[in-house]
C-alpha positions in Angstrom: 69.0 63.3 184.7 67.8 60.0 186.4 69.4 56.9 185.8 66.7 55.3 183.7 66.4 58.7 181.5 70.4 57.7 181.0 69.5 54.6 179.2 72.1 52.2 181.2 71.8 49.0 178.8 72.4 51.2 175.8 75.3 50.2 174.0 76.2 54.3 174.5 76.9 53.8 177.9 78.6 51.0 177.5 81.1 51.3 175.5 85.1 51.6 175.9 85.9 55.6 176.8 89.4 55.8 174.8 91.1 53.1 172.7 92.5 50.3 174.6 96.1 49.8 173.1 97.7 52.2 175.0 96.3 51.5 178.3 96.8 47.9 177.9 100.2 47.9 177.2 100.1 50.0 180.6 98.3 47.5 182.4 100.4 44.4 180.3 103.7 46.1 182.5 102.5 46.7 185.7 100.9 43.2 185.4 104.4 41.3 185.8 105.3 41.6 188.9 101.5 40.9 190.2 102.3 37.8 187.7 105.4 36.5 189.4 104.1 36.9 193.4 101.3 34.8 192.3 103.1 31.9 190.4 105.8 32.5 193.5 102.8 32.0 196.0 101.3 28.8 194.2 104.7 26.8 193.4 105.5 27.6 197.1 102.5 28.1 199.2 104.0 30.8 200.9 101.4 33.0 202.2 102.9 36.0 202.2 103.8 36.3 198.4 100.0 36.6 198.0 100.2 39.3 199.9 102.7 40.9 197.7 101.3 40.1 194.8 97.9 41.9 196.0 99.6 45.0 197.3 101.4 45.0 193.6 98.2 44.5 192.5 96.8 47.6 193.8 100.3 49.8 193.5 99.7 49.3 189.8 96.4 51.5 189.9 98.2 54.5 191.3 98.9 57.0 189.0 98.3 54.8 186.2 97.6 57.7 183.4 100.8 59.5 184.1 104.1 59.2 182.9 106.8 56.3 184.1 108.9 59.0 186.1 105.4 60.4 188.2 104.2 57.4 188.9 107.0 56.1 190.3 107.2 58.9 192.4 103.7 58.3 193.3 104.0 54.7 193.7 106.6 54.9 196.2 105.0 56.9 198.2 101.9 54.9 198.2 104.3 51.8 199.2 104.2 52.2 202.9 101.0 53.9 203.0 99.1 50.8 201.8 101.3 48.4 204.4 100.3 50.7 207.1 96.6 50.4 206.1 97.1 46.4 205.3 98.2 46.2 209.3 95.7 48.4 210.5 93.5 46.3 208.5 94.7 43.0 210.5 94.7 44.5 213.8 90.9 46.0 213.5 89.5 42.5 212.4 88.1 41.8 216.3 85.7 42.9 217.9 83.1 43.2 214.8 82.5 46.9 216.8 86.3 47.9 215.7 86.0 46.7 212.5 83.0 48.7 211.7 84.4 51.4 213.4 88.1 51.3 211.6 86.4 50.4 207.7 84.5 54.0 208.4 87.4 55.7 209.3 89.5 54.2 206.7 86.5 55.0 203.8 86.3 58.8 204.9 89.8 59.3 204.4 90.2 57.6 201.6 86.7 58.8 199.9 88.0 62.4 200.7 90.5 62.6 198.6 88.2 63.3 195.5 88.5 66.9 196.7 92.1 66.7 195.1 92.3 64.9 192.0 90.8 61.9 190.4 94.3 60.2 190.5 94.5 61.0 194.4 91.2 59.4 194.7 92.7 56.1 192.7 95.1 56.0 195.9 93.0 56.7 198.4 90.2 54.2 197.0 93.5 51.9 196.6 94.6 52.1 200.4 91.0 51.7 201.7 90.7 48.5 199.8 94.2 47.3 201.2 92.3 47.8 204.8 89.5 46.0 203.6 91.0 42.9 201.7 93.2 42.4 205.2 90.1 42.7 207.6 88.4 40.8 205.7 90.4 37.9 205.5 90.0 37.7 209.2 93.8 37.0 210.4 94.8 37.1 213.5 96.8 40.3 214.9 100.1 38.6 215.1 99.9 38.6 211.1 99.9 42.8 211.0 103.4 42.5 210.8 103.9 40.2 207.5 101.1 42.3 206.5 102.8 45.5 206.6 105.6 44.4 205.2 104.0 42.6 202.2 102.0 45.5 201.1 105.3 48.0 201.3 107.1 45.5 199.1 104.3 45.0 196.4 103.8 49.0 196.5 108.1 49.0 196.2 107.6 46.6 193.2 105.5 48.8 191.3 107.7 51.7 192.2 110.8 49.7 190.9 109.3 48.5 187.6 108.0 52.1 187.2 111.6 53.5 187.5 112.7 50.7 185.1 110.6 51.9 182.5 111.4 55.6 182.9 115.0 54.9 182.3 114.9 52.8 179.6 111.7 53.9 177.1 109.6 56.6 178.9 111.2 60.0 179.6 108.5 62.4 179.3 107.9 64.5 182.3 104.8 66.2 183.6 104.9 69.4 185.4 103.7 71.3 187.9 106.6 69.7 190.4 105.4 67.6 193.7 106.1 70.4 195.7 103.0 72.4 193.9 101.0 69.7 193.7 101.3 69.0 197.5 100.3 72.6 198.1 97.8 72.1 195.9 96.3 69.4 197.6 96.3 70.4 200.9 94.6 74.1 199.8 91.8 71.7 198.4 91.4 69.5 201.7 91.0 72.1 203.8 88.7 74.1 201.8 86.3 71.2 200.8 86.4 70.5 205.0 83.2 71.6 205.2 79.7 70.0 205.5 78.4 72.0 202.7 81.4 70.7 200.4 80.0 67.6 198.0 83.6 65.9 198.3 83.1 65.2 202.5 79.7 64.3 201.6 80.5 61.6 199.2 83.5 60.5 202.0 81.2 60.5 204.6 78.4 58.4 202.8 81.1 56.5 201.4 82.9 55.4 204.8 79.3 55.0 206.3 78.2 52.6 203.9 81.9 50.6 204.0 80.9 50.2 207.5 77.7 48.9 207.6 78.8 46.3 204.9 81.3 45.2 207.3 78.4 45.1 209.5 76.2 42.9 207.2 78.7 40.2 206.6 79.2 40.2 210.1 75.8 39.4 210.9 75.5 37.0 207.8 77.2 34.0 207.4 79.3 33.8 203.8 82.0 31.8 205.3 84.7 33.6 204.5 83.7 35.7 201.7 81.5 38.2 203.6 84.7 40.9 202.4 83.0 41.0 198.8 79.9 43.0 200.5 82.2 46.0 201.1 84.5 45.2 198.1 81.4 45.9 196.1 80.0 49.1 197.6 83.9 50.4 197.4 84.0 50.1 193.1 80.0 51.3 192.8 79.1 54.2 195.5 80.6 57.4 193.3 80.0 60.8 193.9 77.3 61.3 191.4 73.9 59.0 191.6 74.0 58.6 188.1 77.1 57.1 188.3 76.2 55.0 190.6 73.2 53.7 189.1 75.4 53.2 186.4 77.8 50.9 188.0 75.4 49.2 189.7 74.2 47.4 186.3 78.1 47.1 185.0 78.7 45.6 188.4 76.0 42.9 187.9 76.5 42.1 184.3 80.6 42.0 184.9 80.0 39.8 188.3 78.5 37.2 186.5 80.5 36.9 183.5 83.7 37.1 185.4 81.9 33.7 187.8 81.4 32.1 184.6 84.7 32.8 183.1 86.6 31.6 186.0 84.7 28.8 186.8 85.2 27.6 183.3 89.1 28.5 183.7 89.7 27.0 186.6 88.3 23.5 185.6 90.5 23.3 182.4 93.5 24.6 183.9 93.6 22.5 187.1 96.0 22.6 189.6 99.0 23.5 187.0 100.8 26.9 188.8 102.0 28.3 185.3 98.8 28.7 183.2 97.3 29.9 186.1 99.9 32.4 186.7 100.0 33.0 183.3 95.3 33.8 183.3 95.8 35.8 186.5 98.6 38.1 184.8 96.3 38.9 182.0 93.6 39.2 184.1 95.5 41.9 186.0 96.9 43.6 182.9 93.0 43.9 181.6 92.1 45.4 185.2 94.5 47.9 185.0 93.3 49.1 181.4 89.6 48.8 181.5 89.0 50.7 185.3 88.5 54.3 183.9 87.3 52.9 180.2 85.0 50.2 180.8 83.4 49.3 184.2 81.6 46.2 183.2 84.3 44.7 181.7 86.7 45.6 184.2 84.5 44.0 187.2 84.9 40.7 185.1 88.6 41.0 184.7 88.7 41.5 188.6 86.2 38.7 189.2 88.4 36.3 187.0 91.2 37.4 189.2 90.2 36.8 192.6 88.3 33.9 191.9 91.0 31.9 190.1 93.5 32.6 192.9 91.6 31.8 195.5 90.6 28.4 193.4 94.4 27.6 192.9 94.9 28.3 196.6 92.9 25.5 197.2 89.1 26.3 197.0 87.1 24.9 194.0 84.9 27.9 191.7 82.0 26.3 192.0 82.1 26.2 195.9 82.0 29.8 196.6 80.6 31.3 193.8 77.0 31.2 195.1 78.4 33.3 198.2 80.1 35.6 195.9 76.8 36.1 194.1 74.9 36.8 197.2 77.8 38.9 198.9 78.0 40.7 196.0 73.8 41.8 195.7 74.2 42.7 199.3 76.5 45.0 198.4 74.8 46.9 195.7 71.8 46.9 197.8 73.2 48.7 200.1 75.1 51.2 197.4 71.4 51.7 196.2 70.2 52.3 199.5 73.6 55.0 199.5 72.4 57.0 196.4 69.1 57.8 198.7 71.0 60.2 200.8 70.6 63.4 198.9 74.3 65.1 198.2 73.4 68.0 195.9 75.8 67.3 193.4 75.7 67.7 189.7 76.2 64.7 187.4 79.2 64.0 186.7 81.1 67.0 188.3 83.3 64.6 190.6 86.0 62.0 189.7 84.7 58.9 188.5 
């Protein structure tokens, strides 16, 4: 079925997949300690508390459907998996040939991991973005270490708060163990390690096309905010070309909104840490609740974020948010240039 014969402004499509309470609340928890790093960062300027609060940031959507005890379990393993990939991240920013090079790598390993599970390919698409936030902030190599060690201590965050919530309210458990779910996973990678498997197809196309974005912002000057190219090709290239067509239109309608919003946020709130602190908490709790039941929606929570901590960090909304718009339909040209490569698959057969 083709995207148009999908009707994508339809209000069918676009509506919320589950009810929102639960997932909210969710997101509302795992939101804290994203909440504190970032009021931490902007009373103190330190640096490196961004960094935590970002890895936190991505920790909380790991295993966000299961129970407390899981994804904890989960979470901490994910800890110094995405500090690896935040240092590999740093240390693959120059020359623009090993960047390209290392965000293709990174996206076919993560983008494989759809031939598991749709919560393994959360984490994976988590990690890869970890590498790509960290390139693309263009530090120098001598930061891989603070960058390592931020992202194990957000993941370690999430893990902690997790555990919290296990003890105290959450106690349900979920079953098969680890131990069969690892087997399970690795019987699945190796038998989908075939060209003719639609899981290494999408990883490949999906690492490919990670790479040449890195490529494009390399060659075009966004001054500084050439990392939204791939950022955007990361959240629409799926599986299925329906799906992607789909996210395509969410991720333009949700850009813009989230601009708007932010823009608007940022002038009233000003340089004051705690209301800012305060937005960028709810804007995190709404991004971990709306990523599987709303895209649109969830791109302007996640636009709302970024852009009002990179205003309170010193850089007005209005300034960048040109660049963000053009960065951003670079990126879904390319995604649409992705969905030519023919992959054979059925719609909707893969994790969304």
């Amino acid at each position: 079925m083709s995207a148009g014969n999908r009707g994508l402004f339809t209000p069918a499509t676009w509506q919320l997949r589950a009810p929102l309470a639960e997932p909210l609340k969710r997101g509302a928890l795992a939101a804290v300690p994203v909440g504190i790093a970032c009021l931490v960062e902007l009373a103190t300027d330190s640096r490196i508390w961004g960094g935590i609060g970002t890895a936190a940031l991505l920790g909380g959507f790991v295993a966000f459907d299961a129970p407390a005890r899981t994804r904890m379990v989960w979470q901490l393993f994910f800890a110094p998996i995405v500090g690896v990939t935040a240092a590999l991240g740093v240390l693959s920013t120059n020359p623009a040939g090993l960047a390209i090079a290392g965000m293709t790598a990174c996206g076919i390993a993560g983008g494989y991991c759809v031939a598991v599970s749709p919560r393994l390919a959360v984490a994976g698409m988590s990690a890869v973005l970890g590498f790509l936030l960290a390139q693309g902030f263009l530090l120098d190599v001598n930061q891989a270490p603070r960058a390592l060690a931020a992202g194990v201590a957000g993941g370690l965050l999430q893990a902690a708060l997790s555990g919290g919530v296990w003890l105290l309210s959450d106690r349900s458990a979920e079953s098969p163990g680890i131990g069969d779910r690892a087997r399970g996973a690795r019987k699945l990678l190796r038998d989908n390690l075939t060209l003719t498997s639609p899981s290494l197809r999408h990883a490949l196309r999906w690492g490919t096309a990670l790479g040449a974005a890195v490529a494009v912002y390399r060659l075009v000057d966004l001054q500084g905010h050439g990392y939204w190219i791939p950022l955007t090709v990361l959240f629409v290239l799926k599986p299925s070309s329906d799906d992607t067509w789909e996210r395509v239109a969410m991720r333009m309608v949700g850009t813009l909104a989230g601009l708007v919003l932010a823009t608007a946020l940022a002038e009233a709130f000003g340089p004051g840490a705690v209301p800012v602190a305060i937005a960028l908490t709810v804007a995190a709790a709404l991004s971990f609740a709306l990523l599987t039941l709303e895209y649109a929606l969830f791109t302007m929570a996640i636009t709302v974020f970024v852009v009002l901590l990179t205003d309170a960090l010193g850089e007005a909304a209005f300034k960048a948010a040109d660049q963000r718009a053009l960065a951003t339909a670079l990126g879904l040209a390319l995604a649409a240039l992705a969905v030519a490569i023919p992959l054979g698959v059925e719609r909707r057969t893969l994790v969304r």
